[in-house]
N, C-alpha and C positions, 0 to 999 in steps of 0.2 A: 708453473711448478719449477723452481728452481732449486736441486739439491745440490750443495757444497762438501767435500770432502774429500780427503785421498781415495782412493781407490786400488784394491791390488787382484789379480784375476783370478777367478773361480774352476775346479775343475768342472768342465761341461756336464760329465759323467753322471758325478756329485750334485748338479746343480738339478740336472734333470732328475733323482729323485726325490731331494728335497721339494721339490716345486712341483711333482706328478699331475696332483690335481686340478693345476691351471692349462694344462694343455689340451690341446686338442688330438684326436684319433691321429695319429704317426706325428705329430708335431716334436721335432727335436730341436735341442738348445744348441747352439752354432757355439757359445762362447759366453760367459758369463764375468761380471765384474762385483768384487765387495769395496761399498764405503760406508765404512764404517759399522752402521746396523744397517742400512738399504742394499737392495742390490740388483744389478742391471741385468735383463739377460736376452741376450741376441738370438731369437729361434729360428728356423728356415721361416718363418710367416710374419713375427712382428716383433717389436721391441716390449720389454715390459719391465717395466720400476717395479720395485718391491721396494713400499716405505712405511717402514716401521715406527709409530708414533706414540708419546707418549712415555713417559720416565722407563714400563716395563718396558716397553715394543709387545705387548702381546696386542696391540690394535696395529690390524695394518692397513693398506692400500696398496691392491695391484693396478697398478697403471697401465694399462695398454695401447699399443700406439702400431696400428698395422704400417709396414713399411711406404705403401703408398701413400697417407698420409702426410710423410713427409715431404717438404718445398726444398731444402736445403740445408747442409750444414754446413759446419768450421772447426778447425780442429787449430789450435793453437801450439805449438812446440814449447817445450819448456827452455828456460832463457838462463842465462849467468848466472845471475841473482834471483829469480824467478824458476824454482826445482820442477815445478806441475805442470802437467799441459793437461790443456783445456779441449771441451767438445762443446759446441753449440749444434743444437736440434732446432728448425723450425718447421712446426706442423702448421697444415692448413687451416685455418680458420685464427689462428694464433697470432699476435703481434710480438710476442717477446719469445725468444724462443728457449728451450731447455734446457738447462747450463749443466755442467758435469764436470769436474775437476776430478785429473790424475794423476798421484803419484808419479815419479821420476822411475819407478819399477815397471811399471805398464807403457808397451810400447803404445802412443797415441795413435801411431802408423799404422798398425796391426787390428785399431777400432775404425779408424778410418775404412780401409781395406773392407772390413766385415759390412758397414753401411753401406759403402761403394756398390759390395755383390749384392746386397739384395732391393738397394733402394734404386739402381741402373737396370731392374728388369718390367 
């Protein structure tokens, strides 16, 4: 699942009522990110795409992806000529892993940091 697009960051707040019904009993959103019509959102337990398909987006897909799952990632810095930086996700059982491109407003540092705390425990 490779999604493409800027990205800019979500209030967590905001994020966690829009999204209520996919969490679990105390489950909180740590951080959330928009590209475009999808969107990312970092909970204390797992990661989870929200992708919206389809000309309306009124058919979606929630992806979830518990922290343990994942093997490794990579965050790319944004370069000269090159405004975006990048996140690579690899889950277990996967060969390719999950690409996520971000705007030059989003620190990559600061999504970094957020996988760090929960996929280092």
């Amino acid at each position: 699942m490779a999604l493409f697009g800027n990205a800019h960051t979500v209030d967590p707040v905001g994020a966690q009522q829009e999204y209520a019904k996919l969490f679990g009993q105390g489950e909180q959103v740590q951080a959330a990110y928009l590209l475009i019509r999808d969107t990312i959102l970092f909970t204390d337990r797992r990661l989870i795409f929200v992708d919206k398909q389809g000309i309306t987006g009124k058919k979606v897909e929630y992806h979830s992806i518990p922290y343990r799952s994942i093997t490794h990632f990579s965050v790319e810095t944004a370069g000269h000529f090159d405004l975006d930086g990048e996140l690579k996700i690899w889950i277990s059982g996967t060969a390719a892993p999950v690409q996520k491109t971000f705007s030059k407003g989003v620190d990559i540092y600061e999504v970094q940091a957020i996988l760090t705390q929960f996929v280092a425990r």
